[in-house]
C-alpha atoms as a printed R data frame, in Angstrom:
    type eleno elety resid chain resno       x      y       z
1   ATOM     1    CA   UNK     A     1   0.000  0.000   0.000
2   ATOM     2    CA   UNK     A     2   1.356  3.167  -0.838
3   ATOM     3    CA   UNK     A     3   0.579  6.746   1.099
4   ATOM     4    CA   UNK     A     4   1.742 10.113  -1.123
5   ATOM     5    CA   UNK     A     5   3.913  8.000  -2.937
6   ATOM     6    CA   UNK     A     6   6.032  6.483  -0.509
7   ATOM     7    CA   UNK     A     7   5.915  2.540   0.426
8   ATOM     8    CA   UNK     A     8   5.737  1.431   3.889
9   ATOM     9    CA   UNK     A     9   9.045 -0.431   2.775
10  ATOM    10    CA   UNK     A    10  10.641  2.958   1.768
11  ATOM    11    CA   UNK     A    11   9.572  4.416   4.618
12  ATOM    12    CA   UNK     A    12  11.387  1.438   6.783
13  ATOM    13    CA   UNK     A    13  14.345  2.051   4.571
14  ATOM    14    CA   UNK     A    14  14.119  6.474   5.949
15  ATOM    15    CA   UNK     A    15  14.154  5.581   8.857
16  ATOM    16    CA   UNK     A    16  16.798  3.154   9.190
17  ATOM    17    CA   UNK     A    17  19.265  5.875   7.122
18  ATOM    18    CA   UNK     A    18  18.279  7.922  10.172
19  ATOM    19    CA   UNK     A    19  19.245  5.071  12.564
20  ATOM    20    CA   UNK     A    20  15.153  4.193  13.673
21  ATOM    21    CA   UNK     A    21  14.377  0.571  13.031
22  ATOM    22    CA   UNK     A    22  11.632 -0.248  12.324
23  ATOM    23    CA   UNK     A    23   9.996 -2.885  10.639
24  ATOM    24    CA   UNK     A    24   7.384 -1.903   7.405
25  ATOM    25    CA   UNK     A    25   4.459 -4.117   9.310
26  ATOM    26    CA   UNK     A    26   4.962 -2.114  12.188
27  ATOM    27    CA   UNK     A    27   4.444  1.011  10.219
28  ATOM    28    CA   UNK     A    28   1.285 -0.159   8.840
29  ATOM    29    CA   UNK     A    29  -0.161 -1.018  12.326
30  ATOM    30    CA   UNK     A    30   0.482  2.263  13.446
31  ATOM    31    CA   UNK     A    31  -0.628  3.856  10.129
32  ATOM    32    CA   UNK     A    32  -3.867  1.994  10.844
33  ATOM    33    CA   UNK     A    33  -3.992  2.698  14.447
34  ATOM    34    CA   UNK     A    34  -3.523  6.691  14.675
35  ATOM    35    CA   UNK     A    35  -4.590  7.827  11.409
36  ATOM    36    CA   UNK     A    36  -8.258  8.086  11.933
37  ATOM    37    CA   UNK     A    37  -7.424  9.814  15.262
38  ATOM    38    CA   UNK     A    38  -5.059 12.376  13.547
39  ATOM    39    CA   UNK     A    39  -7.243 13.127  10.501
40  ATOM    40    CA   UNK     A    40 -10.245 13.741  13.014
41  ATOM    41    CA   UNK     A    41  -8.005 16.350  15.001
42  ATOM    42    CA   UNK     A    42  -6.636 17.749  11.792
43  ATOM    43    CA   UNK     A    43  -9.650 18.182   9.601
44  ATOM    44    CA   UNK     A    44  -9.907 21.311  11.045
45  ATOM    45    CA   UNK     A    45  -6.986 22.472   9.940
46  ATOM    46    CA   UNK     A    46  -6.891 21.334   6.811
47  ATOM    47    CA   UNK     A    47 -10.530 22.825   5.651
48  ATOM    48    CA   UNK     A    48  -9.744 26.656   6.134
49  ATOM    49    CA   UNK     A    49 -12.028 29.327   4.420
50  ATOM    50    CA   UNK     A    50 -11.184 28.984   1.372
51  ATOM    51    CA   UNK     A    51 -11.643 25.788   0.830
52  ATOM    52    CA   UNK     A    52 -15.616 26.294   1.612
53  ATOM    53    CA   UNK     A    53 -15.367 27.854  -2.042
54  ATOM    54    CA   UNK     A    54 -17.959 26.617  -4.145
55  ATOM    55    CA   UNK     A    55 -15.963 23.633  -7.301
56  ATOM    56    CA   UNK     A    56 -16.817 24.532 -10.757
57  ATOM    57    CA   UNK     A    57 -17.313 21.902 -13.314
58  ATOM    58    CA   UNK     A    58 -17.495 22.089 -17.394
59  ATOM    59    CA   UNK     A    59 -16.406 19.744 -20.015
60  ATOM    60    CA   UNK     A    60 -14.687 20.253 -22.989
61  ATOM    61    CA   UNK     A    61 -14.228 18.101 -26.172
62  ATOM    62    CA   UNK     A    62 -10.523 16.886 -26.094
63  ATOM    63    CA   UNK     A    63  -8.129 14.395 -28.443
64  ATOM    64    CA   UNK     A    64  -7.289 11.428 -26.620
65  ATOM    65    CA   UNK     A    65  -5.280  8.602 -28.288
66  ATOM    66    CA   UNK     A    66  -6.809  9.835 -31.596
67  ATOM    67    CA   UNK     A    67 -10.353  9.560 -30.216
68  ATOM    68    CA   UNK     A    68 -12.118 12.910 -29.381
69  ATOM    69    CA   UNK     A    69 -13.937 12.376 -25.765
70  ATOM    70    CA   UNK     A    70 -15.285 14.886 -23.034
71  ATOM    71    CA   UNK     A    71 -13.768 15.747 -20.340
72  ATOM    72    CA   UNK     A    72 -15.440 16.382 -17.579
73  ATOM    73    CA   UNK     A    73 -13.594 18.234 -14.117
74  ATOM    74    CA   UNK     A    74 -13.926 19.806 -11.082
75  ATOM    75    CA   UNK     A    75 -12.071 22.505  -9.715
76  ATOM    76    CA   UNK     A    76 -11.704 24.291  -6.598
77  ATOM    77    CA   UNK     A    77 -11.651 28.142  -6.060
78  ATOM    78    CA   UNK     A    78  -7.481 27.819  -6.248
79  ATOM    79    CA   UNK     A    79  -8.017 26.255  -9.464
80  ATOM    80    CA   UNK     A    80  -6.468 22.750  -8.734
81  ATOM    81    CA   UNK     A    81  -8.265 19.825  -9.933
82  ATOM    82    CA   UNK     A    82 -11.244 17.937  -7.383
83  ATOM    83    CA   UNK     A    83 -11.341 15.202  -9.976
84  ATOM    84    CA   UNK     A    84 -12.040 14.627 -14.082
85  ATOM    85    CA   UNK     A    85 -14.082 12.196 -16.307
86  ATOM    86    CA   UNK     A    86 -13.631 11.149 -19.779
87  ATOM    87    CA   UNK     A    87 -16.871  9.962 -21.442
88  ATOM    88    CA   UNK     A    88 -17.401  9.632 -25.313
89  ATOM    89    CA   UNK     A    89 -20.508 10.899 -24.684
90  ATOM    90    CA   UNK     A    90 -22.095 14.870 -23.234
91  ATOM    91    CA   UNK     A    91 -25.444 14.131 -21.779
92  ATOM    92    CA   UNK     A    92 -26.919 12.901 -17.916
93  ATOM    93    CA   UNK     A    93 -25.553  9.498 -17.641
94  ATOM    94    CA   UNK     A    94 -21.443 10.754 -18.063
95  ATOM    95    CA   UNK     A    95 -22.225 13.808 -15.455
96  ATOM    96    CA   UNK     A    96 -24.336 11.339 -13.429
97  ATOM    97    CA   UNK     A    97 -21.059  9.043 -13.443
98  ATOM    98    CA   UNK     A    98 -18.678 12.153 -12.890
99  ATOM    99    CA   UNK     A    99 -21.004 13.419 -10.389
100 ATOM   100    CA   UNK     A   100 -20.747  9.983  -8.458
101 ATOM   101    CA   UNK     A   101 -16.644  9.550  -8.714
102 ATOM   102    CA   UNK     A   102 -16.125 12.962  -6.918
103 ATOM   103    CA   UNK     A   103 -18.862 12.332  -4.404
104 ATOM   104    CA   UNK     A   104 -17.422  8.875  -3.289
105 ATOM   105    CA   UNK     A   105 -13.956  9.928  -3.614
106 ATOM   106    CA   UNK     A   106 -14.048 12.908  -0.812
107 ATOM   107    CA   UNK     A   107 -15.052 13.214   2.331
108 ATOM   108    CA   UNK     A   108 -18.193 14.753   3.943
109 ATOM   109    CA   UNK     A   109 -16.587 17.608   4.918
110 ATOM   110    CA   UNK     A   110 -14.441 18.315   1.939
111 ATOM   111    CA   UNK     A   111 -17.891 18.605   0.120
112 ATOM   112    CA   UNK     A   112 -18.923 21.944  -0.537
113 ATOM   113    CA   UNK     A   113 -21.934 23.661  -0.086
114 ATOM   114    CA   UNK     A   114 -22.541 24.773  -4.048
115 ATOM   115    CA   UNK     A   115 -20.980 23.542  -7.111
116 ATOM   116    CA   UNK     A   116 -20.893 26.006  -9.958
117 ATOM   117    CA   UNK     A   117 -21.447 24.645 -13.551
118 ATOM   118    CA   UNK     A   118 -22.277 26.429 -16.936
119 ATOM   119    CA   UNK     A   119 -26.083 26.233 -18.258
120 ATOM   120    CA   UNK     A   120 -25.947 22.179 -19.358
121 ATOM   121    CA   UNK     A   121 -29.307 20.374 -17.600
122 ATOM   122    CA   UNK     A   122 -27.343 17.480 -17.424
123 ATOM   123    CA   UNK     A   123 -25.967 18.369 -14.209
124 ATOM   124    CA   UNK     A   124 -29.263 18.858 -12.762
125 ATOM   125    CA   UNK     A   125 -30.390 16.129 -14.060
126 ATOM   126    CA   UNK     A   126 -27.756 13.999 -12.715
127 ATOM   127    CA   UNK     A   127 -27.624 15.235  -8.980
128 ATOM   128    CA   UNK     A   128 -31.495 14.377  -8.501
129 ATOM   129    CA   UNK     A   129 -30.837 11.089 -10.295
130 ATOM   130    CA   UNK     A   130 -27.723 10.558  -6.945
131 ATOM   131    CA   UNK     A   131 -30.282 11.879  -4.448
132 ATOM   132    CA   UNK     A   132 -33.164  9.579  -5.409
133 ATOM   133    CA   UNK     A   133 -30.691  6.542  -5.644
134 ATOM   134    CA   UNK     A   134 -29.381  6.740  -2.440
135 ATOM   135    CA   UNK     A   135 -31.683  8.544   0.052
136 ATOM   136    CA   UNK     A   136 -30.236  6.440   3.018
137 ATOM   137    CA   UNK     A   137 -27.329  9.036   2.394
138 ATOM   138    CA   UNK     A   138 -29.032 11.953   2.585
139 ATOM   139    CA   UNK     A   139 -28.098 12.592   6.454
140 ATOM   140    CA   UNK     A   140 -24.626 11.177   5.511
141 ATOM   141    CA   UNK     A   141 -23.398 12.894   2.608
142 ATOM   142    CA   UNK     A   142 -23.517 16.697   1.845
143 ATOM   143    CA   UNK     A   143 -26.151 18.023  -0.184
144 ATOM   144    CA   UNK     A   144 -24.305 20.144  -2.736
145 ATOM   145    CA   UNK     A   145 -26.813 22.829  -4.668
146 ATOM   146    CA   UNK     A   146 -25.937 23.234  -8.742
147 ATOM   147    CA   UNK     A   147 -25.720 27.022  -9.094
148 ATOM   148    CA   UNK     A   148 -25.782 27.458 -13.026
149 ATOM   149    CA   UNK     A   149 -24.184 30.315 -14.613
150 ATOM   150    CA   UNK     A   150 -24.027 31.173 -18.111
């Protein structure tokens, strides 16, 4: 399993250059041990203000592999990238599955509380379509609005 980028093998392998030994197993035990007690004290830290910026999503029509295809993404008010789609196709079903990727791929609170698109009803469309399908999740997961803008 690998955590930004580094192995729990390479990370036995720092810390022995730096005279700590310690086996990679060990590392993963305590990896699974403290890490959902540090990311609970941390998320507070790590969602400031600015991150409660609405995403923006669009697609454009791109060459991939000499194929044209859509690509859909998210990004935040800093302009990095929440997450992309390619679909050979514009319409509900590609922003229904782009739509679902980014929403199972964050967290709760990294959701925020608008997502800015352009005018396509596919978005729309495609957020009622998540709601309906999993109303168990309604409590759980955040309820993003779509604020269109032309």
């Amino acid at each position: 399993m690998k955590s930004a980028g580094i192995s729990y093998r390479e990370l036995q392998e720092m810390l022995a250059e730096r005279g700590v030994n310690v086996d990679h197993s060990t590392i993963y035990r305590w990896v699974q041990r403290y890490a959902p007690e540090m990311e609970k004290r941390l998320r507070w830290y790590w969602r400031n203000p600015s991150d409660l910026c609405p995403w923006h999503m669009d697609e454009t029509y791109v060459k991939v592999n000499g194929r044209w295809a859509y690509l859909y993404r998210a990004v935040d008010s800093r302009g990095r990238t929440v997450d992309f789609y390619l679909s050979s196709r514009r319409n509900s079903k590609a922003a229904y599955r782009f739509l679902g990727k980014i929403l199972n791929n964050v967290k709760k609170w990294q959701i925020p509380r608008f997502i800015n698109t352009d005018k396509a009803p596919a978005y729309g469309r495609a957020l009622a379509l998540l709601k309906r399908e999993n109303p168990q999740q309604r409590e759980e997961v955040a309820d993003p609005a779509i604020h269109q803008h032309g």
